[in-house]
Backbone as XML, in Angstrom:
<?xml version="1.0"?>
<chain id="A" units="angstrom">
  <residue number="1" name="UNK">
    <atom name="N" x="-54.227" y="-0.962" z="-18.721"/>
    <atom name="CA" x="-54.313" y="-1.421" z="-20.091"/>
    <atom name="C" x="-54.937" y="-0.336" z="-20.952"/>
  </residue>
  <residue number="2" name="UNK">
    <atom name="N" x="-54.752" y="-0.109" z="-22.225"/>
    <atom name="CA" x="-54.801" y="0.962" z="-23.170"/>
    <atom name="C" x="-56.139" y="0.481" z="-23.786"/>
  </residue>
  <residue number="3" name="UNK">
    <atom name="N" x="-56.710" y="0.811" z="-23.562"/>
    <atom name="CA" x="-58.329" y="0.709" z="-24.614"/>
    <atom name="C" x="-58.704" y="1.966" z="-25.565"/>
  </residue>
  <residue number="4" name="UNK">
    <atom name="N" x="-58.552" y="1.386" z="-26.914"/>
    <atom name="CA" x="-59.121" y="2.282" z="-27.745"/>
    <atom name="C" x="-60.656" y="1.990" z="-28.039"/>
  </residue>
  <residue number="5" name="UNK">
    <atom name="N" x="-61.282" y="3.290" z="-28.150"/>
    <atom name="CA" x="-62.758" y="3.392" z="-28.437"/>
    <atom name="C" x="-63.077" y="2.706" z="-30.144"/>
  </residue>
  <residue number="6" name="UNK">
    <atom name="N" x="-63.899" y="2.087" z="-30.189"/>
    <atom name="CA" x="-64.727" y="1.908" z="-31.652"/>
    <atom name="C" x="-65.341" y="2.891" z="-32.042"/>
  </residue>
  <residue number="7" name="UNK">
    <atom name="N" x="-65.357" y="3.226" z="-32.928"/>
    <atom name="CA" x="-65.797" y="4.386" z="-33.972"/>
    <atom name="C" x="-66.401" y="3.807" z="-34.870"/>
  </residue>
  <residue number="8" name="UNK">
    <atom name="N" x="-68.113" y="4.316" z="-35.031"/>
    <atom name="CA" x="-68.317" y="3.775" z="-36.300"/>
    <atom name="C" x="-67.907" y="4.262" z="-37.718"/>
  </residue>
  <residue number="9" name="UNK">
    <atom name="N" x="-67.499" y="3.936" z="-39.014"/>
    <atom name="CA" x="-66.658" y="3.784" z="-39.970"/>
    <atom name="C" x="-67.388" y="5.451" z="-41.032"/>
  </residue>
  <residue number="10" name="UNK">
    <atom name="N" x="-68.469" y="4.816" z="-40.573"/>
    <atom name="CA" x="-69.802" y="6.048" z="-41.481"/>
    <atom name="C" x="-70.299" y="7.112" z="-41.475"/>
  </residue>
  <residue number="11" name="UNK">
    <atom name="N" x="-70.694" y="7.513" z="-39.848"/>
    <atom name="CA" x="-70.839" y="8.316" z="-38.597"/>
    <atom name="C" x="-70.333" y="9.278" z="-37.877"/>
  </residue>
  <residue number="12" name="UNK">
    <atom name="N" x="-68.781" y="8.415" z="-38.046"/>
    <atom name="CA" x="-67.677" y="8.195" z="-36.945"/>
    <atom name="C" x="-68.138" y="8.862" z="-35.554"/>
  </residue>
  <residue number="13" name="UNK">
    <atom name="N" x="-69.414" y="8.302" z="-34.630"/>
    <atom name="CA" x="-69.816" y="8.112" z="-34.057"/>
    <atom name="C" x="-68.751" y="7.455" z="-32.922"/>
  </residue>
  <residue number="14" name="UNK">
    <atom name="N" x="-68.917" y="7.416" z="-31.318"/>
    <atom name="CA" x="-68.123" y="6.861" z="-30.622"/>
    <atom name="C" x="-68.844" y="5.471" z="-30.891"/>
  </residue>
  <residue number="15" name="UNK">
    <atom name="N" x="-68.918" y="4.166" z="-30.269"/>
    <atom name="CA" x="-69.480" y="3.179" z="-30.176"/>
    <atom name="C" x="-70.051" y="2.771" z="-28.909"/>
  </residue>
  <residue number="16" name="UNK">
    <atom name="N" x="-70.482" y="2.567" z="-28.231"/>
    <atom name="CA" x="-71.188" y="2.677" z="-26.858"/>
    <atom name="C" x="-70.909" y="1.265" z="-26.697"/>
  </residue>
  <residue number="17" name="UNK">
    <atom name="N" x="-70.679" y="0.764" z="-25.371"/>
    <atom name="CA" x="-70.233" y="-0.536" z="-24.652"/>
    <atom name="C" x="-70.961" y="-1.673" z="-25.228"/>
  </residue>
  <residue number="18" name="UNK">
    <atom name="N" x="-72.372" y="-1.445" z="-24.984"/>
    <atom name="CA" x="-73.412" y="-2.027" z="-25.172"/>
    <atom name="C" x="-74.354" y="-2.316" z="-26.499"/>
  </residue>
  <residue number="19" name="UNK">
    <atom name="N" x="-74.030" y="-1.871" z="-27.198"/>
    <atom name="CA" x="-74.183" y="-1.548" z="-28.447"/>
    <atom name="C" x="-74.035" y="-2.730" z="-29.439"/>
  </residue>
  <residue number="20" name="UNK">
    <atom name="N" x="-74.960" y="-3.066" z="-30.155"/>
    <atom name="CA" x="-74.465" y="-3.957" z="-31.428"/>
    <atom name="C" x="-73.773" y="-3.228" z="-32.182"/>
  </residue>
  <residue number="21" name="UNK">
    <atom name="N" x="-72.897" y="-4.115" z="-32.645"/>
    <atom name="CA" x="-72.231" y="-3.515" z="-34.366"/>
    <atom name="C" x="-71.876" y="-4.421" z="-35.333"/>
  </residue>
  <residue number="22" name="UNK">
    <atom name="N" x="-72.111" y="-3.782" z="-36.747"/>
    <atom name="CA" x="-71.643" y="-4.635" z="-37.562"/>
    <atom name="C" x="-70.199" y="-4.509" z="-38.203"/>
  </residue>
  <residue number="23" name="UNK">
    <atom name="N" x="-69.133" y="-5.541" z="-38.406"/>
    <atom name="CA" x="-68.084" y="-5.288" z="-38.979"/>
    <atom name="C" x="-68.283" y="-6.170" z="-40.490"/>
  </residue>
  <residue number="24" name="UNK">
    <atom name="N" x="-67.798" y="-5.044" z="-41.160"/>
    <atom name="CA" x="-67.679" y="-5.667" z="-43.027"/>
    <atom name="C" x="-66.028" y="-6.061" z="-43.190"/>
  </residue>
  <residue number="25" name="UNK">
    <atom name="N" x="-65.556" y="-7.097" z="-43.437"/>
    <atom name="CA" x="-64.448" y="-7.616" z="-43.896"/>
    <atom name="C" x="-64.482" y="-8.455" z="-45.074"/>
  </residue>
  <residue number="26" name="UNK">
    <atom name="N" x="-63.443" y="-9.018" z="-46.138"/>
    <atom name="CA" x="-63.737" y="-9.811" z="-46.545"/>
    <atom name="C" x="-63.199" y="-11.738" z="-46.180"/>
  </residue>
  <residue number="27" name="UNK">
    <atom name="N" x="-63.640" y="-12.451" z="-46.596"/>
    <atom name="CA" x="-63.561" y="-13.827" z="-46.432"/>
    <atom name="C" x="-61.871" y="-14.125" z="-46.388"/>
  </residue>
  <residue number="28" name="UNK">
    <atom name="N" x="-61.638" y="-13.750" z="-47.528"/>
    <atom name="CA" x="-60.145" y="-13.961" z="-47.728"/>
    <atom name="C" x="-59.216" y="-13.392" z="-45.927"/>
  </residue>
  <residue number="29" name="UNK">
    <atom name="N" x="-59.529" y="-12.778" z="-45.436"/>
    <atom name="CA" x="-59.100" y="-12.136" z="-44.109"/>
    <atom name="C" x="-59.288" y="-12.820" z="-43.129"/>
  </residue>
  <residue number="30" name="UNK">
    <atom name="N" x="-60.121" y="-13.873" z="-43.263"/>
    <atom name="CA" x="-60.662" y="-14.620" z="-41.924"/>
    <atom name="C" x="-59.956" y="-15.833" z="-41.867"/>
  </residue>
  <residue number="31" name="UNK">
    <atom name="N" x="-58.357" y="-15.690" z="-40.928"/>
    <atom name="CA" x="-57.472" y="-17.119" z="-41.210"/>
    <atom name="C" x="-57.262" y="-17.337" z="-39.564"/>
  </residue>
  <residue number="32" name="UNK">
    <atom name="N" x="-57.416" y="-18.395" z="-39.309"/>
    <atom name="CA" x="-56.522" y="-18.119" z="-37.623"/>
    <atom name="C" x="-57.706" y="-17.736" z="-36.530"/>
  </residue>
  <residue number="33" name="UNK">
    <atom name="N" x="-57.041" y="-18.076" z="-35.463"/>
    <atom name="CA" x="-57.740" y="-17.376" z="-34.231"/>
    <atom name="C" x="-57.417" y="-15.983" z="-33.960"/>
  </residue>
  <residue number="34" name="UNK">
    <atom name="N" x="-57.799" y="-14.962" z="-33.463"/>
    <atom name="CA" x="-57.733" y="-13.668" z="-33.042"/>
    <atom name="C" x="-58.411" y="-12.971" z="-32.211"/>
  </residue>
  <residue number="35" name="UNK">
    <atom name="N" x="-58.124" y="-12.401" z="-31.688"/>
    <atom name="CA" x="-59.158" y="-11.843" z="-30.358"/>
    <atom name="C" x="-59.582" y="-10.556" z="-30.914"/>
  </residue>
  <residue number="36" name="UNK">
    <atom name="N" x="-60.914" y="-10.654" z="-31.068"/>
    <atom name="CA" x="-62.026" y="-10.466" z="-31.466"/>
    <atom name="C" x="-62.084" y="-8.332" z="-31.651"/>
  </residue>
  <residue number="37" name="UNK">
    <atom name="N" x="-61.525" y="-8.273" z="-30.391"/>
    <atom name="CA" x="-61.512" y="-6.914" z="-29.996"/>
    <atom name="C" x="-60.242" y="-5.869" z="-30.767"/>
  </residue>
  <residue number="38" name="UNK">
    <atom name="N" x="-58.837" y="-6.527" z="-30.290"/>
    <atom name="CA" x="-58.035" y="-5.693" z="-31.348"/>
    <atom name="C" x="-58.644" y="-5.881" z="-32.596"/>
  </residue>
  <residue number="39" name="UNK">
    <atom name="N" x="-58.942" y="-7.262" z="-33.304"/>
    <atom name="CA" x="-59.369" y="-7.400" z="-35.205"/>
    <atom name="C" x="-60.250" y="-6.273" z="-35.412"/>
  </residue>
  <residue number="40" name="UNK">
    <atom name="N" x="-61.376" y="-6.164" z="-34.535"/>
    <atom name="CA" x="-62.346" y="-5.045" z="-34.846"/>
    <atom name="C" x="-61.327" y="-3.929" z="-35.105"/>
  </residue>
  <residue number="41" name="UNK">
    <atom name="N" x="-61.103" y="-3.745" z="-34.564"/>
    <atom name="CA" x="-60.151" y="-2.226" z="-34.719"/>
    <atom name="C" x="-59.533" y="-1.590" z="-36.243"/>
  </residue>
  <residue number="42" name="UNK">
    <atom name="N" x="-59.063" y="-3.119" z="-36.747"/>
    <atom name="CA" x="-58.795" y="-2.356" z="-37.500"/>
    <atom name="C" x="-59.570" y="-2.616" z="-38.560"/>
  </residue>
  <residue number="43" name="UNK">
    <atom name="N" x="-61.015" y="-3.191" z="-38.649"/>
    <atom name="CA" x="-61.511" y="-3.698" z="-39.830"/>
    <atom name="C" x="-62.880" y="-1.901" z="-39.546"/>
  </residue>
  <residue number="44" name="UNK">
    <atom name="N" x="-63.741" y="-2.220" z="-40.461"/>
    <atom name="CA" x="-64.782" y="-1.524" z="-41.042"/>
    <atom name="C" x="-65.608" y="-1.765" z="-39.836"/>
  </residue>
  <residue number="45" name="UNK">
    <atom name="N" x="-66.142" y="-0.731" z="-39.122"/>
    <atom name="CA" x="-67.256" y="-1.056" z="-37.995"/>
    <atom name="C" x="-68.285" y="-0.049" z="-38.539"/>
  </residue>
  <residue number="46" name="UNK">
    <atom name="N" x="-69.735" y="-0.764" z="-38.405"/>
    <atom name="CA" x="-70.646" y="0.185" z="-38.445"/>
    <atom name="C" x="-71.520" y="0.140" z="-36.900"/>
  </residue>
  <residue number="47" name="UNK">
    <atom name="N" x="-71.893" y="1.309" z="-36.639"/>
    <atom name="CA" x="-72.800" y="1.282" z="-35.729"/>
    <atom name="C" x="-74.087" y="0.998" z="-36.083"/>
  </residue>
  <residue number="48" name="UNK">
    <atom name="N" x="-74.931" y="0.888" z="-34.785"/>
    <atom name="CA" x="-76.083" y="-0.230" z="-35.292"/>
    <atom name="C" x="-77.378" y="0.462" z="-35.910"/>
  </residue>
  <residue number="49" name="UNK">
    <atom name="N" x="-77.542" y="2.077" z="-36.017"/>
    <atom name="CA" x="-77.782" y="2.765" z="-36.847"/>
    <atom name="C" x="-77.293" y="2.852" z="-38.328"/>
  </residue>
  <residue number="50" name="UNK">
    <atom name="N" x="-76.289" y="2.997" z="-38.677"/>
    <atom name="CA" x="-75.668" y="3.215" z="-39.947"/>
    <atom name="C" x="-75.532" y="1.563" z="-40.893"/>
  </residue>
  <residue number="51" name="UNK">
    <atom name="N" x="-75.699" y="0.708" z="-40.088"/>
    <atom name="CA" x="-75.806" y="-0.821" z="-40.142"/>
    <atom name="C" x="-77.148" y="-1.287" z="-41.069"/>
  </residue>
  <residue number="52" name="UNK">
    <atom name="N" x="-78.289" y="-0.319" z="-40.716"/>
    <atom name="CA" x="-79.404" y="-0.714" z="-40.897"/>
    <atom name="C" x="-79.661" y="-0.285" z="-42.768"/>
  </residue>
</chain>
């Protein structure tokens, strides 16, 4: 299976496994179920440095 890395958005830092992060989206975007991991991808990730 193909796994792409998270990048933070700010940084562009890799994202580490373990790691909190924050994703910025807006409301209007949030319809439906989705698995959690592709959505990140393509939304705004910050790492938990650049977050703060």
């Amino acid at each position: 299976m193909f796994l792409e890395k998270l990048k933070c958005a700010k940084c562009k830092r890799e994202i580490g496994e373990n790691e909190n992060i924050t994703i910025t989206t807006n409301r209007k975007k949030l319809k439906g179920i989705t698995n959690l991991n592709s959505w990140a991808k393509t939304q705004k990730v910050l790492c938990e440095n650049c977050s703060k």
